[in-house]
N, C-alpha and C positions, 0 to 999 in steps of 0.2 A: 148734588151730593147729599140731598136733607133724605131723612127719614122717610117711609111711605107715612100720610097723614089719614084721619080719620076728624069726620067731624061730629061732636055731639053740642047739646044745648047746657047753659048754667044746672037746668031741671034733672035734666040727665044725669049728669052728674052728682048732683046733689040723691037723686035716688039709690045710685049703684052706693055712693059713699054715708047712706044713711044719716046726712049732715045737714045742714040748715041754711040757709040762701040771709043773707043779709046787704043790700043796699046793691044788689045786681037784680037786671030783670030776667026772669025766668025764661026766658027765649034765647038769650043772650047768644052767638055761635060758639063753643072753643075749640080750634083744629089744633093746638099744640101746649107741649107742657117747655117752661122755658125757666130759667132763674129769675128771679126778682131781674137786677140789672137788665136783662134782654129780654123782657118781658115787653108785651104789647097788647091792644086789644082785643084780640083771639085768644089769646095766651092765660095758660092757668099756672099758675106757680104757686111758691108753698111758704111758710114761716113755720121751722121745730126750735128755731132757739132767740130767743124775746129780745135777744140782745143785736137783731139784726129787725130789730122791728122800725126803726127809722128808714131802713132802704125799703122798709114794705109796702112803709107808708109814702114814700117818693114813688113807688113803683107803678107803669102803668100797665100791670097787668090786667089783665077781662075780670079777673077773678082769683083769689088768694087762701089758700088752704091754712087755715090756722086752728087752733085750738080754741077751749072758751074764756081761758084767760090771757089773751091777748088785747088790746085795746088799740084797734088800726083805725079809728075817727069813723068817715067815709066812706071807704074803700071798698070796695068789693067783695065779701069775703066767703068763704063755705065755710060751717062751723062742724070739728070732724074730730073725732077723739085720738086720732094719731095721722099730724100731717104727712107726714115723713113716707108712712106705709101708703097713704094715698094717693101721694105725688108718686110714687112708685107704679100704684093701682092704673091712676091716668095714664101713666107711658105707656102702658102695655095696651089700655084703650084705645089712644091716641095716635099711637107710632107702632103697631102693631107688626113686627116682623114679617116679612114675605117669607113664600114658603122656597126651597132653593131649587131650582131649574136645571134640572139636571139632563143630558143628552147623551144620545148613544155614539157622540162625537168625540173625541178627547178634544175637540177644539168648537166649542159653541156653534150654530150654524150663525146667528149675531154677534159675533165676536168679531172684533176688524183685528188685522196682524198687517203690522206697517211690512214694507219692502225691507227684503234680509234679515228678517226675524229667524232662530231658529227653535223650533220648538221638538224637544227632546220625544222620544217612545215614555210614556207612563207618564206625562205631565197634561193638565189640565187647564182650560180658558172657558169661564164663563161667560153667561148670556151677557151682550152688551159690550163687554170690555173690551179696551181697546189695547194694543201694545205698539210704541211708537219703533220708528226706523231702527236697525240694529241691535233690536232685543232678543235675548239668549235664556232661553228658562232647560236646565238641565234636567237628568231623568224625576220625575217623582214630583216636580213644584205642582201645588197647586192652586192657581188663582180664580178667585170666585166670579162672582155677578156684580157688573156693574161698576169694575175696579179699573184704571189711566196708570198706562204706565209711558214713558216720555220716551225720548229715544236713547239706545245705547246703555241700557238696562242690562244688567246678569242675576239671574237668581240659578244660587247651586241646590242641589238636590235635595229635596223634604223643604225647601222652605214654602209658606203657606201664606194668603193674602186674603184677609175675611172681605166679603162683600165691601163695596164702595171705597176702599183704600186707594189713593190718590201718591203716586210715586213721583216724579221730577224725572230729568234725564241723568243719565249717566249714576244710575244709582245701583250698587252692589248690598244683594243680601245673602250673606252667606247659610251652606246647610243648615238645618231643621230649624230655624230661625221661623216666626209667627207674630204677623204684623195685623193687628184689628182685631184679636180675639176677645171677649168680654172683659169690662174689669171688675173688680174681686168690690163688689156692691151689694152689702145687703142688710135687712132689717128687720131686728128683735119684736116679733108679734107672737103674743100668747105662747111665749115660750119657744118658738122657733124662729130662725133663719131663714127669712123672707126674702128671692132674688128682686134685686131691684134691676129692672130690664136693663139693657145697656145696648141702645141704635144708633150711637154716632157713628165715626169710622175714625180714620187717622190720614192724615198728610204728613207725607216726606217729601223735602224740598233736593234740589240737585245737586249732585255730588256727593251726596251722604253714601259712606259704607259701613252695614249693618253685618256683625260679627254673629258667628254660629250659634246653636241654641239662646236667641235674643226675645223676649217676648216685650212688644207692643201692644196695649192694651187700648181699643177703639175708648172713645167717651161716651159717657150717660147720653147725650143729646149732643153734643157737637164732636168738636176735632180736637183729638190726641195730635198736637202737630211735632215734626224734627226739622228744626232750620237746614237750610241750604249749607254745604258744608259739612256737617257733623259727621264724626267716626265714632262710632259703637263699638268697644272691644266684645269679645264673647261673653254670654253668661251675665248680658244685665235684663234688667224691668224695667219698664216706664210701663207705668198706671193709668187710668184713664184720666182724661181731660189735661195730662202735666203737656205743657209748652215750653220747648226746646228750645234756644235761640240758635242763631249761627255759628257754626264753626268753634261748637261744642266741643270736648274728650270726655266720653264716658269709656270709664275704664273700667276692667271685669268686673264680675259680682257688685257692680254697682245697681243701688235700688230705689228707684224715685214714686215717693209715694202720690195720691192723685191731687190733681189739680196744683200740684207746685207749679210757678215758672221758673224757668233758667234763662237770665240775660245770653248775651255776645260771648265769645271766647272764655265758656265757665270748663273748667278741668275739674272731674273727678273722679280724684284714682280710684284706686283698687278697692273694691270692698265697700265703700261708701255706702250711706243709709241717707237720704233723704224725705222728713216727713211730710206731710201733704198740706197742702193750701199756704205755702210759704213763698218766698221771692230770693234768689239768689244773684246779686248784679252783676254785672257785663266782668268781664275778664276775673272773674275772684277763682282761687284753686283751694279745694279743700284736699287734704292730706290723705295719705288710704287709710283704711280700718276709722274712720271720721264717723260719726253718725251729726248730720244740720239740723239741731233741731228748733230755728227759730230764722227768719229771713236775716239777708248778708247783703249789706252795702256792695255797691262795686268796688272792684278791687280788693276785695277782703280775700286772705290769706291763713286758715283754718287748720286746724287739726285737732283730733281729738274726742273725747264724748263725754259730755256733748261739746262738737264744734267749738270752740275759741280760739283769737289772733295762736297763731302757730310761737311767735313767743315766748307769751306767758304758758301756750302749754308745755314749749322746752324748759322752760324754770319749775315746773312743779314737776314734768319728772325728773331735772334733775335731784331737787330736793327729796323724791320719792326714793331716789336711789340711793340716796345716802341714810335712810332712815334707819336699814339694817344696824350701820358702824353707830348711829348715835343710840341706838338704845342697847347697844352693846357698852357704851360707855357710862350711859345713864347705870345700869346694873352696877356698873364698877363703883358708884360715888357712893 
């Protein structure tokens, strides 16, 4: 399920990025761009914000894209006047998109189709893929290169599965529904909006059913996952890199920004906003029209914006409501 890789040298890279080699050798191999934490020594990773310069300096990456005022001891570092746009730069060096393999087949000539699969007039299976026992893709789906889907699968009409999307068994996605498509990634250079590549994919675990117009958004470099379990009402977003736990409820127009996690049995209703790189715990329910704007213990019970125990925020609007009659009264003194 990894990205296609490419290999270049410390030197390499230090050329295209017109940066500066410090305390690596110029031969060095790097075949991937990875985070600090998952970093190894192949691996180039980046530091844009100095307050994450302790995990940079733990980090065993090949090699670390910093600015010139960072102070990482040791370590490996390219010195590059904007990390951020170059850890960008690398991915698209590094993990360079394949081009899409398209055939005069509606059904891949490498594509495997388990026993009793039905596969619709005007629906599509890319090179590789497989679809396990008893899967059902109705008119119009279209599934790319490279994508597992388990047995006893339905996808209704217009729903779509970007390359290497990994499904479970028994997993329903409803119409025009799109699972792996890029996520919304990008960076302020010289004035414009710079795409930051995005080659991971997404994993859904079993049993999940995925509601109409739902977009799934693959990761920067790894897996957008949905735990086993989960129900997606219509009309939400999940972002790149955000992890799902099990036996989730997302409820419509619910929107989870990237890289958040959601624990076990987390419910959020209607309308929900969730911002990015945050932790929600195991069973917590945030309320509809909520926006979470900070991580939530388990079991925490929310509502409101921003987010607060559900409570105190029924004690302020009630006091909101009553604010009319007091400064009606207030006028009278």
């Amino acid at each position: 399920m990894s990205p296609t890789v490419t290999t270049l040298t410390a030197q390499d890279l230090a050329g295209r990025l017109s940066g500066v080699l410090e305390h690596c050798p110029p031969d060095r191999p790097i075949s991937e761009v990875k985070p600090l934490e998952e970093a190894s020594g192949g691996s180039v990773s980046f530091l844009a914000n100095p307050k994450y310069s302790a995990k940079a300096q733990e980090s065993l990456a090949g090699l670390i894209l910093a600015d010139a005022t960072v102070d990482l001891g040791d370590r490996p570092v390219l010195r590059v006047p904007h990390p951020y746009w170059a850890f960008a730069q690398a991915i698209g060096w590094l993990h360079p998109e394949p081009l899409p393999e398209w055939s005069d087949s509606p059904v891949h000539a490498s594509a495997w189709i388990g026993e009793a699969c039905r596969v619709a007039p005007g629906s599509t299976v890319g090179a590789r893929t497989v679809l396990g026992k008893g899967c059902v893709l109705h008119p119009g789906v279209h599934i790319a290169e490279d994508c597992v889907l388990g047995e006893g699968c339905e996808l209704f009409p217009g729903a779509v599965l970007y390359r290497r999307t990994k499904v479970g068994n028994r997993v329903t996605v409803h119409a025009n529904s799109v699972v792996g498509s890029d996520g919304y990634g990008y960076v302020l250079v010289e004035g414009r909006h710079a795409k930051i590549p995005q080659v991971g994919w997404v994993e859904v675990g079993d049993d999940v059913e995925i509601g109409a117009c739902v977009c799934i958004d693959r990761g920067v470099l790894g897996p957008t996952r949905i735990g086993a379990g989960t129900k997606i009402d219509n009309q939400v977003q999940v972002a790149h890199n955000v992890q799902v736990g099990k036996h989730c409820l997302l409820v419509a127009q619910t929107g989870i920004s990237g890289s958040t996690k959601l624990g076990d049995y987390v419910t959020l209703a209607g309308k929900v906003g969730v911002v990015g790189h945050i932790e929600i715990g195991s069973r917590s329910v945030v309320g509809g029209n909520s926006v979470v704007a900070k991580s939530l213990p388990e079991g925490s019970f929310v509502t409101g914006f921003p987010a607060r125990p559900h409570r105190e925020w029924a004690e302020a609007q009630a006091a909101l409501n009553r604010l009319p009659r007091l400064m009606k009264q207030l006028r009278k003194c």
